[in-house]
MOPAC internal coordinates of N, CA, C and O (Angstrom, degrees):
PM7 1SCF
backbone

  N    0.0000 0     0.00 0     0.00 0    0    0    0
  C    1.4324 1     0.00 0     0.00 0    1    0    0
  C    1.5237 1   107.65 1     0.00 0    2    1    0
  O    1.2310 1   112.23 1   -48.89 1    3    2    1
  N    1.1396 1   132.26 1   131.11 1    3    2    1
  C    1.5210 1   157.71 1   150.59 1    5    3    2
  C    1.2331 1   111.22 1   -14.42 1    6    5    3
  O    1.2310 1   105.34 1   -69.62 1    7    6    5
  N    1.1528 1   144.75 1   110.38 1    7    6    5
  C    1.2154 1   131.78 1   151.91 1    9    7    6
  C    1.7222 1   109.18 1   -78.30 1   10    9    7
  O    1.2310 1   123.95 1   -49.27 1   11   10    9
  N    1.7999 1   110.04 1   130.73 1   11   10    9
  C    1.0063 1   122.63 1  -170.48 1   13   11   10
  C    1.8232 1   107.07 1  -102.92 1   14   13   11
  O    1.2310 1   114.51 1   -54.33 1   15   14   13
  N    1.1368 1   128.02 1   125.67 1   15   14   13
  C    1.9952 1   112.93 1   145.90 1   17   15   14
  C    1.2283 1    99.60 1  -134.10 1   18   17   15
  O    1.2310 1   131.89 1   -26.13 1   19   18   17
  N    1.8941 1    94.65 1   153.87 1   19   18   17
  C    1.2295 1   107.71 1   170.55 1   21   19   18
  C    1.4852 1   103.05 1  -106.03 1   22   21   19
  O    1.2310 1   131.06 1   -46.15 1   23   22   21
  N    1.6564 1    96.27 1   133.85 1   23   22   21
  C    1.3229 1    78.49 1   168.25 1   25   23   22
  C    2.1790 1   108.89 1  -121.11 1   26   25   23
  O    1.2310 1   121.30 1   -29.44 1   27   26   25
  N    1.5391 1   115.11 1   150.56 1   27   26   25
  C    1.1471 1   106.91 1  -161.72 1   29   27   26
  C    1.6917 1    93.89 1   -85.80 1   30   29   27
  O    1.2310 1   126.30 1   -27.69 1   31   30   29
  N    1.4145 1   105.48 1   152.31 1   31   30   29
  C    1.6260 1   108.84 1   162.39 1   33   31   30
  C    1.2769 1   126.46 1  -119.73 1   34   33   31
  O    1.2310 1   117.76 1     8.66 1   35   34   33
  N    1.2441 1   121.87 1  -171.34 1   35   34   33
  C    1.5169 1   101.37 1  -173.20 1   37   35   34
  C    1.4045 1   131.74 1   -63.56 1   38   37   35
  O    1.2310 1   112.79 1   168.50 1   39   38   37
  N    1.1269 1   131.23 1   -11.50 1   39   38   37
  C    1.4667 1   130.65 1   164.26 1   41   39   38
  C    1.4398 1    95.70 1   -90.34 1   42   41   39
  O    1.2310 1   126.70 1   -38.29 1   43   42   41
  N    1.6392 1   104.71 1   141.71 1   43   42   41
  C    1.3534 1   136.40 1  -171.75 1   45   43   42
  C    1.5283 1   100.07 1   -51.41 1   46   45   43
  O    1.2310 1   116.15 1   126.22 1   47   46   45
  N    1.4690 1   124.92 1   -53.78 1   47   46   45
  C    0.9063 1   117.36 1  -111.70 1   49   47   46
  C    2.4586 1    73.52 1  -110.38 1   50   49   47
  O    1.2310 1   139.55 1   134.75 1   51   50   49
  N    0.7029 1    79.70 1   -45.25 1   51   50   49
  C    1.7998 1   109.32 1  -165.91 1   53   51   50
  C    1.3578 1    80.93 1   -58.86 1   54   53   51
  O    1.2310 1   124.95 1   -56.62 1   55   54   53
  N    1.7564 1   108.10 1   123.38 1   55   54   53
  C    1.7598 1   122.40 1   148.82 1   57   55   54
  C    1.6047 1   122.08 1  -125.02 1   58   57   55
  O    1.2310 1   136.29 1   -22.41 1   59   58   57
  N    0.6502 1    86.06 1   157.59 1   59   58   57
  C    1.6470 1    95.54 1  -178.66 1   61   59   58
  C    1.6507 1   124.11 1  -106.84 1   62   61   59
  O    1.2310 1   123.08 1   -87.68 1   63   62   61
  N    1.1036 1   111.71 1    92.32 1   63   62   61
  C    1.6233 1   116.29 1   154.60 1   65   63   62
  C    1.3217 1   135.60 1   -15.67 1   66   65   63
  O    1.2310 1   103.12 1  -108.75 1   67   66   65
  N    1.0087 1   148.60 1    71.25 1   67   66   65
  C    1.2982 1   154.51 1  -171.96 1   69   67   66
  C    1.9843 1   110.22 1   -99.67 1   70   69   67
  O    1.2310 1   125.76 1   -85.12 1   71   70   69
  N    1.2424 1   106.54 1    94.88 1   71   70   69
  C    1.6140 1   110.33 1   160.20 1   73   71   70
  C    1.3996 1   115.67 1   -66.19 1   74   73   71
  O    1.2310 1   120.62 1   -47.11 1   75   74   73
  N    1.3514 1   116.43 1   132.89 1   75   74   73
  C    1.3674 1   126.93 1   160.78 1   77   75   74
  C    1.3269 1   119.67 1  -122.03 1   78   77   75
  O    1.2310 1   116.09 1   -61.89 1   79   78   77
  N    1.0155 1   125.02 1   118.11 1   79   78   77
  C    1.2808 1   141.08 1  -168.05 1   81   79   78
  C    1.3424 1   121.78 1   104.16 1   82   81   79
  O    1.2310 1   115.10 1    17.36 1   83   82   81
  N    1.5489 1   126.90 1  -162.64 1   83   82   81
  C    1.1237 1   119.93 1   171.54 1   85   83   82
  C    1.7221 1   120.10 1  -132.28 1   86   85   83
  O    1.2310 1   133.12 1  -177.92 1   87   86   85
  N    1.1950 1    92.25 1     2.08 1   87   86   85
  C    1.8248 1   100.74 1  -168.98 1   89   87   86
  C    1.6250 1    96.88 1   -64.77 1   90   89   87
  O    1.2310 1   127.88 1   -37.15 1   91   90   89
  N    1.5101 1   102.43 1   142.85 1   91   90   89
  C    1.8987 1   114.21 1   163.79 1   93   91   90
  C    1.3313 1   100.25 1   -81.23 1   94   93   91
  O    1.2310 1   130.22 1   -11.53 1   95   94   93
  N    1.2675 1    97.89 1   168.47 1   95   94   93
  C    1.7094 1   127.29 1   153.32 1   97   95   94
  C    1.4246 1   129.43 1  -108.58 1   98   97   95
  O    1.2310 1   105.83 1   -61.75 1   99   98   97
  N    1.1010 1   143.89 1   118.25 1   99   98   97
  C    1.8225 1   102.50 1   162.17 1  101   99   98
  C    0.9301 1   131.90 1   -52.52 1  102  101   99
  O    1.2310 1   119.98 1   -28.77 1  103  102  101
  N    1.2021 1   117.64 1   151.23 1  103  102  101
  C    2.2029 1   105.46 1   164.59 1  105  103  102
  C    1.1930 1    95.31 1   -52.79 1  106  105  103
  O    1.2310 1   141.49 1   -24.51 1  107  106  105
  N    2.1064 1    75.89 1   155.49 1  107  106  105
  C    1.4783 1    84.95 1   173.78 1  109  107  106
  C    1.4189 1   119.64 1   -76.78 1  110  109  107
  O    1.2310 1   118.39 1   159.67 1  111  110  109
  N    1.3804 1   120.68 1   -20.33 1  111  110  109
  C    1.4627 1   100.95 1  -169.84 1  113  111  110
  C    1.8583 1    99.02 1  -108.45 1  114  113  111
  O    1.2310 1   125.95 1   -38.28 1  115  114  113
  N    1.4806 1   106.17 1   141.72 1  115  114  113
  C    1.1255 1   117.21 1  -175.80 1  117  115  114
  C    1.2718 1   120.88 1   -98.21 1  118  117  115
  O    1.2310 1   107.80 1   -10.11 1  119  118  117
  N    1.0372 1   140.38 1   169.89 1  119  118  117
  C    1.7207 1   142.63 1   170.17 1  121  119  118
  C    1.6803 1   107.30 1  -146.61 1  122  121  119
  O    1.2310 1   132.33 1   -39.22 1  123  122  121
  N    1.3484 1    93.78 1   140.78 1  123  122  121
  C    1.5936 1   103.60 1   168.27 1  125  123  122
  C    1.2726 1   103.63 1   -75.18 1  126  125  123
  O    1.2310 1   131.39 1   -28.92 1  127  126  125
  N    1.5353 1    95.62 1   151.08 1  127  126  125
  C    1.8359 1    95.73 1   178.88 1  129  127  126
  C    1.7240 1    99.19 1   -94.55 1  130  129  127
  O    1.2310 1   128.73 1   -21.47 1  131  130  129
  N    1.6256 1   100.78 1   158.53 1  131  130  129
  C    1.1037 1    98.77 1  -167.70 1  133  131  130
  C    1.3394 1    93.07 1  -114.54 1  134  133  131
  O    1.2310 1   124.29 1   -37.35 1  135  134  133
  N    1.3916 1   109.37 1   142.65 1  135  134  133
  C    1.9052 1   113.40 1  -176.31 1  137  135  134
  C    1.3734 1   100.81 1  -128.30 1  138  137  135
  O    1.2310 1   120.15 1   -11.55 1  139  138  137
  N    1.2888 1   117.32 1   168.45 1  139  138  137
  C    1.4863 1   145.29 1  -177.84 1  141  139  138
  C    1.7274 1   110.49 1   -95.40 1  142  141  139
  O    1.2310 1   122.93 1   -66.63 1  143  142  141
  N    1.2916 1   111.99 1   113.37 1  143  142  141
  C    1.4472 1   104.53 1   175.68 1  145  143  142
  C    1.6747 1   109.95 1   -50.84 1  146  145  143
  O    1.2310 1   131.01 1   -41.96 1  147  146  145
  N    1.7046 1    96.37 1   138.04 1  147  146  145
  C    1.6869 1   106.72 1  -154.31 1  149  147  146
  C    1.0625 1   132.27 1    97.57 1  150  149  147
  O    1.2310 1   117.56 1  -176.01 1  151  150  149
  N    1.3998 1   122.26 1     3.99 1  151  150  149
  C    1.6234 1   126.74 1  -152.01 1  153  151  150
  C    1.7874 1    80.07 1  -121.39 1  154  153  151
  O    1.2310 1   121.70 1   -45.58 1  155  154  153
  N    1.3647 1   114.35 1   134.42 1  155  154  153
  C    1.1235 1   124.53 1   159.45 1  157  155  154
  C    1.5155 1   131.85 1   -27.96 1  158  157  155
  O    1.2310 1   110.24 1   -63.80 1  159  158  157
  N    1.1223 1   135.94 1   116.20 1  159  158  157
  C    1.7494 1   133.31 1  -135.37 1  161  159  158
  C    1.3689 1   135.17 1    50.37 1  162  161  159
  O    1.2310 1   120.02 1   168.67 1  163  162  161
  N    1.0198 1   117.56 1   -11.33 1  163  162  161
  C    1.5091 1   118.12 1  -171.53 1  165  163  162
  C    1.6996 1    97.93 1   -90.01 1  166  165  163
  O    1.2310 1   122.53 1   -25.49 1  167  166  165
  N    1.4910 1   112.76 1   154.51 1  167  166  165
  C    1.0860 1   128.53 1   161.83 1  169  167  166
  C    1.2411 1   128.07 1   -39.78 1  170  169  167
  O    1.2310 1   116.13 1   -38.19 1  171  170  169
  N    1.7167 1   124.96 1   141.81 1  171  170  169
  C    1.0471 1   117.46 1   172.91 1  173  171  170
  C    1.0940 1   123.04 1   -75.13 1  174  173  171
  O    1.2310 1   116.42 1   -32.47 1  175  174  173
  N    1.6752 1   124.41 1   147.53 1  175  174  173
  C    1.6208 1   134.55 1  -172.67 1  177  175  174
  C    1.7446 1    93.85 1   -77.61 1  178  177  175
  O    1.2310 1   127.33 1   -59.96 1  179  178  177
  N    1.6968 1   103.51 1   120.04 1  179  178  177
  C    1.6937 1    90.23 1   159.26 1  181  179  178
  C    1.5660 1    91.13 1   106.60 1  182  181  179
  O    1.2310 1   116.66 1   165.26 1  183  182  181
  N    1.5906 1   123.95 1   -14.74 1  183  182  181
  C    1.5324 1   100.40 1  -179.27 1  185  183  182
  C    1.5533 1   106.06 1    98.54 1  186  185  183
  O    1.2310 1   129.91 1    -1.63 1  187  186  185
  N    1.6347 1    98.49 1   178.37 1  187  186  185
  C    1.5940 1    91.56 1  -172.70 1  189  187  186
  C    1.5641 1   108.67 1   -81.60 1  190  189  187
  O    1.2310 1   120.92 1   172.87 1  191  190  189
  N    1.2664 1   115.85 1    -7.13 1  191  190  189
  C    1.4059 1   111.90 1  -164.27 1  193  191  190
  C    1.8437 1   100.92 1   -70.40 1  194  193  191
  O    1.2310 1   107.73 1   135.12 1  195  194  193
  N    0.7429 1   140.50 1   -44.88 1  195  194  193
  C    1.5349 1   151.84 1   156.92 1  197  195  194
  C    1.5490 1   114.57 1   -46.90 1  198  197  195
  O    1.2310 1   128.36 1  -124.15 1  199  198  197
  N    1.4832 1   101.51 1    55.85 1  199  198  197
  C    1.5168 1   109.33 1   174.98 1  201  199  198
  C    1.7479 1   101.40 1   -77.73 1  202  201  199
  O    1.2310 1   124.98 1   -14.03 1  203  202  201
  N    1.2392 1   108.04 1   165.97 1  203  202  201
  C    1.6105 1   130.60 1   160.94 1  205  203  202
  C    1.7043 1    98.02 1   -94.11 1  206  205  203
  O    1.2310 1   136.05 1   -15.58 1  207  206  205
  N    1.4868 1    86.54 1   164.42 1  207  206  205
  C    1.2263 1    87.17 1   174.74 1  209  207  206
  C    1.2288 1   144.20 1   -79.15 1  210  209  207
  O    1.2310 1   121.32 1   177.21 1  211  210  209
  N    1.6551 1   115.08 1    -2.79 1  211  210  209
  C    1.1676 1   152.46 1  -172.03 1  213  211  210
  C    1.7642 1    86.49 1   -87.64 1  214  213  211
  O    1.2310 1   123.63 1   103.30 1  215  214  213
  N    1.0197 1   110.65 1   -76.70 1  215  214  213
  C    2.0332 1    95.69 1  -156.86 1  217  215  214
  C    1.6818 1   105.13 1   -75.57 1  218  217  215
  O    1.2310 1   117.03 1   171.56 1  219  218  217
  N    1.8300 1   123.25 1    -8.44 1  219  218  217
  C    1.3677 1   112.15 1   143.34 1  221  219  218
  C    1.4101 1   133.51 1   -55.81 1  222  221  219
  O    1.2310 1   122.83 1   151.91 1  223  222  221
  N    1.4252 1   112.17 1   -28.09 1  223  222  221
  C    1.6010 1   113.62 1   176.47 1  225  223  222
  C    1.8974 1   106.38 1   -75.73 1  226  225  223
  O    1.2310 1   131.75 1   133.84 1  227  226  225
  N    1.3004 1    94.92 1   -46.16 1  227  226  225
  C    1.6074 1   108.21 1  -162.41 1  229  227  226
  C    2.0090 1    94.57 1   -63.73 1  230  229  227
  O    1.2310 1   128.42 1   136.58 1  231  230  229
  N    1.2694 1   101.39 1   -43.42 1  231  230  229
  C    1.3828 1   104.28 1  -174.15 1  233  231  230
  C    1.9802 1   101.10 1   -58.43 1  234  233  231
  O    1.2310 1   122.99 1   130.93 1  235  234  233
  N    1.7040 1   111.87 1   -49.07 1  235  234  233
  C    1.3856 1    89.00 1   179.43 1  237  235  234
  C    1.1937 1   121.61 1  -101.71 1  238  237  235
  O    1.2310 1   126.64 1  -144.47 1  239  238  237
  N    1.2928 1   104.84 1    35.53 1  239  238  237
  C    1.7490 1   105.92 1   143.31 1  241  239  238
  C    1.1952 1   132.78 1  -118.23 1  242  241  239
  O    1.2310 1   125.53 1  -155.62 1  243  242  241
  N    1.9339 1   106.98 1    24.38 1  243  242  241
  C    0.9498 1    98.82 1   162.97 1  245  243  242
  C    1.4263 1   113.13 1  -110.55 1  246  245  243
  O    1.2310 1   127.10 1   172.66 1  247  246  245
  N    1.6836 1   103.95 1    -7.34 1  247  246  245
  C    1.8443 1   104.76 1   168.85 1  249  247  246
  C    1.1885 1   112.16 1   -72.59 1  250  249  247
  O    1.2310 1   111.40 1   170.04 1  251  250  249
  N    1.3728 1   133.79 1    -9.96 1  251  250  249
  C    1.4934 1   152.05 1  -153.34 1  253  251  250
  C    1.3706 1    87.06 1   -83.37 1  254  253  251
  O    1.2310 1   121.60 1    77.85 1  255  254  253
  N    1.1625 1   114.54 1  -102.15 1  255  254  253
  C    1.5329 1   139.09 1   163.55 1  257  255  254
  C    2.1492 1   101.08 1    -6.02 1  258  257  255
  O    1.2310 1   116.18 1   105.63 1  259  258  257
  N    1.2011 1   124.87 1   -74.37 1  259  258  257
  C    1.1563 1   152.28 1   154.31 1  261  259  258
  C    1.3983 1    93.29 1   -19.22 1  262  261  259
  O    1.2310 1   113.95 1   115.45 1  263  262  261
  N    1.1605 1   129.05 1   -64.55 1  263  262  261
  C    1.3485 1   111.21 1  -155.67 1  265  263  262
  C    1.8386 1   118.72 1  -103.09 1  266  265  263
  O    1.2310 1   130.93 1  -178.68 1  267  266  265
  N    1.3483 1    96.52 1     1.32 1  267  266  265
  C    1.4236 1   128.55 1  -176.98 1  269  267  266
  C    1.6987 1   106.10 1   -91.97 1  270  269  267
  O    1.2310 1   120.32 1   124.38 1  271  270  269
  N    1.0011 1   116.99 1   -55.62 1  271  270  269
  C    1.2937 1   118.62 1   124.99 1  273  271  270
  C    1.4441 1   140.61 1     9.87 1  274  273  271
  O    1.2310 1   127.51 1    81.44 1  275  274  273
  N    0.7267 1   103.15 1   -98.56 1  275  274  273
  C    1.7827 1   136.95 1   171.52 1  277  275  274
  C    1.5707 1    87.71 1   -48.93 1  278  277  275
  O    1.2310 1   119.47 1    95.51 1  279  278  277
  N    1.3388 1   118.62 1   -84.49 1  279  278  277
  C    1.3594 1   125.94 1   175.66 1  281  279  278
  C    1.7161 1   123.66 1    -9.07 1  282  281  279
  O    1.2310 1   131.43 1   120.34 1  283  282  281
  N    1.4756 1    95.55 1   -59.66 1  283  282  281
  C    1.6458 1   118.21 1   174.89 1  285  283  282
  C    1.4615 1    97.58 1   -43.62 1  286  285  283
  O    1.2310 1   122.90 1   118.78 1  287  286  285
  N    1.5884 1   112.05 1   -61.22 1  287  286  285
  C    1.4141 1   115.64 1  -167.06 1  289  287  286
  C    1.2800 1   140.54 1   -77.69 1  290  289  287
  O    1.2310 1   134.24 1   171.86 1  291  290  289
  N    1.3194 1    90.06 1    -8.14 1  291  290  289
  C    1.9353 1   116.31 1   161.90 1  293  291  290
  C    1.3663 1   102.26 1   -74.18 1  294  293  291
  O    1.2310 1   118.99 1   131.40 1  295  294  293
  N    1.4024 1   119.53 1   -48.60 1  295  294  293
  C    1.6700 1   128.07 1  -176.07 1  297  295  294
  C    1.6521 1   108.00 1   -43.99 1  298  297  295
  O    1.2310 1   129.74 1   105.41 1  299  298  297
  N    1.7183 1    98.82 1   -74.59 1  299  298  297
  C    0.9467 1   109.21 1   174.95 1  301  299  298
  C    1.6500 1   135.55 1   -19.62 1  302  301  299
  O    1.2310 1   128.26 1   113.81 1  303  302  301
  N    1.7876 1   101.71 1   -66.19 1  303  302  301
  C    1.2275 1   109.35 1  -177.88 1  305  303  302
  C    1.5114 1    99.88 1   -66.73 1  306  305  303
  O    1.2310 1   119.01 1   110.29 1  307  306  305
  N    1.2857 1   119.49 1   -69.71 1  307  306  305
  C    1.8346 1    92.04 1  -173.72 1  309  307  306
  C    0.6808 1   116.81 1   -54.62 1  310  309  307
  O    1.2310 1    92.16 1  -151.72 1  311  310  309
  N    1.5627 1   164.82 1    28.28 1  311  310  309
  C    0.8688 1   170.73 1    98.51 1  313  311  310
  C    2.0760 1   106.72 1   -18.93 1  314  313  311
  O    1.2310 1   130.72 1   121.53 1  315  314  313
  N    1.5441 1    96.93 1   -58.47 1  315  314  313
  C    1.3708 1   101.49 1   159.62 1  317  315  314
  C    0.8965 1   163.94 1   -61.17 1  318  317  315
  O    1.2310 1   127.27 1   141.44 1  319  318  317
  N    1.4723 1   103.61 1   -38.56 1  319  318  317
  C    1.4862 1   145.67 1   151.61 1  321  319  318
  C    1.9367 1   100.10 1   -52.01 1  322  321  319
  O    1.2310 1   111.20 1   100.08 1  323  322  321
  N    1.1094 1   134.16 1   -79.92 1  323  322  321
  C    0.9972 1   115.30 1   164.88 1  325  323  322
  C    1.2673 1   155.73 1    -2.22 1  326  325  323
  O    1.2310 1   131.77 1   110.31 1  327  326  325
  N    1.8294 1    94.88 1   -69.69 1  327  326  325
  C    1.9386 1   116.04 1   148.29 1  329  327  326
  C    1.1313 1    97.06 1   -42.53 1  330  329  327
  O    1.2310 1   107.80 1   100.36 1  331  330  329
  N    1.2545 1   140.38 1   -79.64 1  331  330  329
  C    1.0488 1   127.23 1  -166.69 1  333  331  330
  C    1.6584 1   162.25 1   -55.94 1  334  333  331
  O    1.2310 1   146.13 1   158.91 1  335  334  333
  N    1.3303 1    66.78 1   -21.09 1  335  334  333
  C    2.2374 1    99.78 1   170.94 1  337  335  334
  C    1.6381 1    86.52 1   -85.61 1  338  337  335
  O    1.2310 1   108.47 1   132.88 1  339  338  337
  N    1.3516 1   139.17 1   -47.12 1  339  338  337
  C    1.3924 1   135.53 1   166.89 1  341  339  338
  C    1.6308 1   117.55 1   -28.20 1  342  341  339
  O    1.2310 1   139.99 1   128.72 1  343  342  341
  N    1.2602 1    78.82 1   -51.28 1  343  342  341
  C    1.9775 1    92.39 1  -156.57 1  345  343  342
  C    1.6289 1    82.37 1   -86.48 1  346  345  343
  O    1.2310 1   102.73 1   160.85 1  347  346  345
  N    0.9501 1   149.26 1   -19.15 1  347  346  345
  C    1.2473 1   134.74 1  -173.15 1  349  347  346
  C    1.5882 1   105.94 1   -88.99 1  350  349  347
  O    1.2310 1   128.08 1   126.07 1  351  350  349
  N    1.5832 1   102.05 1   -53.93 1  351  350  349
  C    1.8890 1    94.67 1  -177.85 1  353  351  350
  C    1.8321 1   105.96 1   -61.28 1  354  353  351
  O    1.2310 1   116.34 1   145.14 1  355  354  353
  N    1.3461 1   124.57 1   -34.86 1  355  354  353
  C    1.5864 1   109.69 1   173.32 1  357  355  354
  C    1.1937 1   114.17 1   -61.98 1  358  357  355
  O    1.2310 1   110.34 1   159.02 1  359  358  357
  N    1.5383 1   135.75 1   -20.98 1  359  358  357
  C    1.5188 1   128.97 1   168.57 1  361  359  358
  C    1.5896 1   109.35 1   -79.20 1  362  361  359
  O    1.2310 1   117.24 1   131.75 1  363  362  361
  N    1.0429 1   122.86 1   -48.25 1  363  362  361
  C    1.7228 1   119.93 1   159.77 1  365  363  362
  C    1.6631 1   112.98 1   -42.87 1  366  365  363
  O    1.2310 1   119.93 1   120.39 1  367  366  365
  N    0.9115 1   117.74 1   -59.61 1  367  366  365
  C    1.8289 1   121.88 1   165.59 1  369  367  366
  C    1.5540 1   111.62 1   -33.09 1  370  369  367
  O    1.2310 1   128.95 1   124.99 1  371  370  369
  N    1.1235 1   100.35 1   -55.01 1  371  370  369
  C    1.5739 1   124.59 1  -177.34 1  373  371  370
  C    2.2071 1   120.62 1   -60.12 1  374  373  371
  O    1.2310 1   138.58 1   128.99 1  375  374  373
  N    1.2461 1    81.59 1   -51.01 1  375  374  373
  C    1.3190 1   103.84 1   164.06 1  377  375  374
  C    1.6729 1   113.67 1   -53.90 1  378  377  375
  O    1.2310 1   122.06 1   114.02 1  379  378  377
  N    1.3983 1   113.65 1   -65.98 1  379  378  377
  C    1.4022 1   128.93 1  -159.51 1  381  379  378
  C    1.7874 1    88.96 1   -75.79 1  382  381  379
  O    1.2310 1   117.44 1   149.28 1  383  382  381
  N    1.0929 1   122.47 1   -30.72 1  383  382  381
  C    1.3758 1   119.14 1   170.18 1  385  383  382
  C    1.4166 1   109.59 1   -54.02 1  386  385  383
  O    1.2310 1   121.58 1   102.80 1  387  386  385
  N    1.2874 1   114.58 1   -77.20 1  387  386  385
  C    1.4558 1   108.67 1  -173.95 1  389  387  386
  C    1.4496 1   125.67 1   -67.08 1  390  389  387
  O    1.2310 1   115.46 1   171.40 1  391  390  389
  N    1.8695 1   126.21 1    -8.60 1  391  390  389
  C    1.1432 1   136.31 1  -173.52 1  393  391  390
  C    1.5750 1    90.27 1   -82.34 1  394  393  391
  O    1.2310 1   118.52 1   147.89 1  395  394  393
  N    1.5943 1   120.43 1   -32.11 1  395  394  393
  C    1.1468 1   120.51 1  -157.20 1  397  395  394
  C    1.9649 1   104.29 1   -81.95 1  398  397  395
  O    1.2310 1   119.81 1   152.44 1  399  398  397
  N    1.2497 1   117.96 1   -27.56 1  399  398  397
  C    1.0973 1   141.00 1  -175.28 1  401  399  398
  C    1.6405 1   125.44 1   -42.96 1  402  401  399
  O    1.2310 1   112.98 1   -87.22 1  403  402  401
  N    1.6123 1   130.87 1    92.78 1  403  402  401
  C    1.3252 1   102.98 1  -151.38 1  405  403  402
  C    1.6493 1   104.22 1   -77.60 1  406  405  403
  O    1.2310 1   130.10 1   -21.44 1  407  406  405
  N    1.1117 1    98.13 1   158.56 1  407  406  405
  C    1.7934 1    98.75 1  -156.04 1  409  407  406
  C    1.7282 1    92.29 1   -98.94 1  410  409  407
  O    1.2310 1   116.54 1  -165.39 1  411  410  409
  N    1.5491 1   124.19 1    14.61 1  411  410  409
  C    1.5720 1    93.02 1   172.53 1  413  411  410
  C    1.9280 1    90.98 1  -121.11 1  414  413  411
  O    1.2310 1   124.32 1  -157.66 1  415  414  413
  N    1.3745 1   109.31 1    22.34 1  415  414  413
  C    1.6220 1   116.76 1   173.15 1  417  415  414
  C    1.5999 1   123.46 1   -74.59 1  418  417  415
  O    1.2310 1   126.50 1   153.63 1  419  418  417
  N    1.1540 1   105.10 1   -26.37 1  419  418  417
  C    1.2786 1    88.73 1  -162.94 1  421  419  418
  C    1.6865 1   111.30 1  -152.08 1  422  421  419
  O    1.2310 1   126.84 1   155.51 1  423  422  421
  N    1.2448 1   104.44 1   -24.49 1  423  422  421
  C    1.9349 1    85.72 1  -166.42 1  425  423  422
  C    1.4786 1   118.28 1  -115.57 1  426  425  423
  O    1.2310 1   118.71 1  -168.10 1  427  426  425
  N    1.6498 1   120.06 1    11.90 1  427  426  425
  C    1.1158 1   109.98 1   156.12 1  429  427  426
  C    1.6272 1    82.95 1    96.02 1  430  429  427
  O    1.2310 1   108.36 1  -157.15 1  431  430  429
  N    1.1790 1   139.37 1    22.85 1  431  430  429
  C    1.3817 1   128.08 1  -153.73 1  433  431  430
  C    1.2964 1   100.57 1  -101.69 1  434  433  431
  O    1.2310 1   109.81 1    21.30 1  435  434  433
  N    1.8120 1   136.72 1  -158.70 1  435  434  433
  C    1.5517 1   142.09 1   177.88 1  437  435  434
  C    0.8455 1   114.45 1   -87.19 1  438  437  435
  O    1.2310 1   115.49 1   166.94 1  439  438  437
  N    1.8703 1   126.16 1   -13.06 1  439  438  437
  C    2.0231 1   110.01 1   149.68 1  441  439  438
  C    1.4746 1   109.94 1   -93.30 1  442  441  439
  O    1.2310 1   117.34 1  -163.26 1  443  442  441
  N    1.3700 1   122.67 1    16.74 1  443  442  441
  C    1.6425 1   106.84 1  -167.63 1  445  443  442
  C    1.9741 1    86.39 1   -88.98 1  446  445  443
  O    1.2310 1   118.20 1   -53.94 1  447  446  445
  N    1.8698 1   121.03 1   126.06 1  447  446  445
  C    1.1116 1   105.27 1   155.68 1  449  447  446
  C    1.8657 1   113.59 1   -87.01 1  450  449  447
  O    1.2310 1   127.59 1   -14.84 1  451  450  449
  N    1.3511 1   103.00 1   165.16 1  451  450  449
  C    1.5934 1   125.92 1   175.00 1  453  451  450
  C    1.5053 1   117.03 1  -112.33 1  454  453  451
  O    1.2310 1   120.10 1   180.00 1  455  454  453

């Protein structure tokens, strides 16, 4: 921001402007710039369907990436799901083991008689 003084001179009426410093301002009043569909930043004419060929490539490499992605994370979980149907049929194994177990064989337990 500007440093402003006025300074008065010898006629009453007459002042003088004096800048101090050197910093700008913008004006105050601003305007959007107005561009031509095609003009570097501005929107495309027609919507998105009227890509160039530049943000069609960029666009499918970014579903590329996106869906490669995704991919990993489908992997992954079955990957998990798996462990887990694992770890589940060795506790079923486990189960049928001891359901299978005659209970007056072996451990001294509350049907074994003495």
């Amino acid at each position: 921001m500007a440093l402003i003084k006025f300074i008065k001179m010898n006629h009453p009426i007459s002042t003088k402007l004096v800048v101090l410093g050197m910093r700008h301002r913008a004006p105050l009043s601003t305007f959007a710039r107005a561009m031509a569909a095609g003009d570097t930043g501005s929107p495309k004419a027609g919507g998105s369907a009227s890509a160039d060929a530049f943000s069609q490539r960029e666009k499918s490499n970014e579903d590329f990436h996106i869906r490669s992605r995704e991919r990993e994370k489908l992997l992954e979980l079955k990957k998990r799901i798996s462990e887990q149907h694992d770890h589940l049929r060795r506790l079923e194994e486990h189960l049928d083991e001891l359901s299978n177990m005659d209970p007056g064989a072996g451990g001294g337990g509350k049907g074994s008689k003495q």
